[in-house]
C-alpha positions in Angstrom: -22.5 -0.2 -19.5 -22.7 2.0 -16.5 -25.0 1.0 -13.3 -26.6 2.8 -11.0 -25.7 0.8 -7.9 -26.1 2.4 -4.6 -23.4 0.1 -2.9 -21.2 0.5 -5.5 -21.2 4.5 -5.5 -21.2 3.7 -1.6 -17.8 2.0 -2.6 -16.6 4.5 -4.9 -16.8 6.8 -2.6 -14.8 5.3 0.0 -11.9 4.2 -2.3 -11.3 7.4 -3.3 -11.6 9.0 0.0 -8.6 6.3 1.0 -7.1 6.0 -2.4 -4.0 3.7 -1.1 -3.9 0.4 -1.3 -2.0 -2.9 -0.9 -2.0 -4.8 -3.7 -1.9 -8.6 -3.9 -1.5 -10.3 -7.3 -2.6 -14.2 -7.6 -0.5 -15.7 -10.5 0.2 -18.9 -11.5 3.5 -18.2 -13.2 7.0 -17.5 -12.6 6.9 -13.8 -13.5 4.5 -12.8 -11.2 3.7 -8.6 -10.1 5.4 -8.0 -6.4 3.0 -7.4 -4.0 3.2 -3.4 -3.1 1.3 -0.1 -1.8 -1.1 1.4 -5.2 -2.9 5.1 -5.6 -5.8 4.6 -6.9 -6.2 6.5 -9.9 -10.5 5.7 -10.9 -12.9 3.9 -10.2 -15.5 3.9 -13.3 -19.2 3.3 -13.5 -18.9 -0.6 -14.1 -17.2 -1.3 -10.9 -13.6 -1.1 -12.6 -10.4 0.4 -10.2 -7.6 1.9 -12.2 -3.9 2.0 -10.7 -0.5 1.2 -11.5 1.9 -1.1 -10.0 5.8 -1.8 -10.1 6.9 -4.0 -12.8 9.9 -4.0 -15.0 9.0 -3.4 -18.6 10.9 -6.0 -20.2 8.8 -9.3 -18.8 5.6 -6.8 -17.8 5.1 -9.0 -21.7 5.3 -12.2 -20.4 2.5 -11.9 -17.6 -0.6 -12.8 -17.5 -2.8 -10.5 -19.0 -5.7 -11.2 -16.7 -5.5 -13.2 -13.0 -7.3 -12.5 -10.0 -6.0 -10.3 -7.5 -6.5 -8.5 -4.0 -7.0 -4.5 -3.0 -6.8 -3.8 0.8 -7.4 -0.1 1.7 -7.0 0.7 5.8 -8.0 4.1 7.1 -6.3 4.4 10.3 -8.6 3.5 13.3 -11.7 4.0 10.7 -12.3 2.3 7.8 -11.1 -1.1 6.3 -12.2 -2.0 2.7 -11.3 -5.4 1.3 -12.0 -6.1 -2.7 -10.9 -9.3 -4.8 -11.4 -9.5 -8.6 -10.1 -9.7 -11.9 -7.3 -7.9 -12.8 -6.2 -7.1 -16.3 -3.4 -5.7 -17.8 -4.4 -2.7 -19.8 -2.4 -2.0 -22.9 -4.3 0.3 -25.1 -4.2 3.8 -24.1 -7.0 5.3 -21.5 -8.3 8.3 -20.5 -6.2 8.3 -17.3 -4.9 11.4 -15.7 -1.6 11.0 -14.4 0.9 12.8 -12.0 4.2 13.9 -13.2 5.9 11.4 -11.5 3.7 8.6 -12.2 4.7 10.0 -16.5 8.5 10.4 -15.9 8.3 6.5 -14.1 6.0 5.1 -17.1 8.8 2.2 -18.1 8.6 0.9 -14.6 5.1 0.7 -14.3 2.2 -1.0 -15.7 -1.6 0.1 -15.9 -4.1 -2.5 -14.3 -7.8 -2.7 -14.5 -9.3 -4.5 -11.6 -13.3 -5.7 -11.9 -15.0 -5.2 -8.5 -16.1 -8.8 -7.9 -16.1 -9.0 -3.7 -15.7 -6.3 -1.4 -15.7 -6.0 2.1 -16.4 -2.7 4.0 -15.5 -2.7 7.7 -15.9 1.0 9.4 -15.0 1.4 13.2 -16.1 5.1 13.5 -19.5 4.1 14.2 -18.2 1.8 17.4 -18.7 4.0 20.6 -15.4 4.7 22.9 -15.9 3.0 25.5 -13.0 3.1 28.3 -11.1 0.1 29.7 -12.7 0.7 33.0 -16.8 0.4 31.6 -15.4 -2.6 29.5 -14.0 -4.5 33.5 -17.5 -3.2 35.1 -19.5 -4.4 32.1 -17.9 -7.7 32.2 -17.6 -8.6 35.9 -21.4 -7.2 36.1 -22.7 -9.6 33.4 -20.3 -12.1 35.3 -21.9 -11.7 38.6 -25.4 -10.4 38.1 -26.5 -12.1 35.2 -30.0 -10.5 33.6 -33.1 -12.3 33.0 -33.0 -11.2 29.4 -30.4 -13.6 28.3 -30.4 -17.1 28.6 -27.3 -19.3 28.0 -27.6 -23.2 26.7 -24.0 -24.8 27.0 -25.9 -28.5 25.9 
């Protein structure tokens, strides 16, 4: 089932634009996922991201095939978008266009499926520059000469 969710094509939007992540797996079990830098390869209608991570093939078996986990994309001095969800390992095939390198590397890899359950969107680009010299005078000014429009109760 598909939805028509502004804030999720709002987030669509924005993960692709970034596409890199950090990815944080939480598993209760010895063989756990290593923590490590995804692409993004979808994001689907239903608030799914696809991506592989690192993991050898011969315990990618014994995981868990679903735990929560963590997506943290940064855009340099821009954007910040934080998602948590359920992550499940994906073993049938998918319609999932790969690179060449991602093919050749297909032993060391495994597919995830993450659900969209939190997200987080932080954007900076809309904060004006202000320089280190308005930020003193703006301070020592509110300091100093206090306005009548705000009112302070320390009780």
């Amino acid at each position: 089932m598909q939805y028509n969710d502004t804030h999720l094509s709002f987030l669509k939007e924005k993960i692709m634009d970034i596409k890199v992540a950090l990815f944080k797996a939480e598993i209760d079990s010895e063989l756990q996922l290593p923590n490590n830098i995804i692409h993004t390869l979808k994001v689907d209608g239903d608030g799914n991201i696809f991506f592989f991570t690192s993991c050898n093939g011969f315990y990618a078996e014994q995981i868990d095939q679903s735990f929560y986990a963590y997506l943290d994309y940064h855009k340099k001095n821009d954007t910040r978008i934080r998602i948590s969800g359920k992550a499940t390992l994906v073993k049938e095939e998918t319609q999932i266009e790969m690179t060449q390198t991602e093919t050749l590397h297909l032993n060391s890899l495994v597919l995830v499926k993450m659900k969209i359950m939190h997200a987080e969107y932080f954007d900076r680009s809309a904060q004006p520059n202000v320089s280190l010299v308005q930020k003193i005078k703006s301070t020592f000014s509110h300091w100093f000469f206090p306005s009548s429009e705000h009112h302070y109760n320390f009780s």
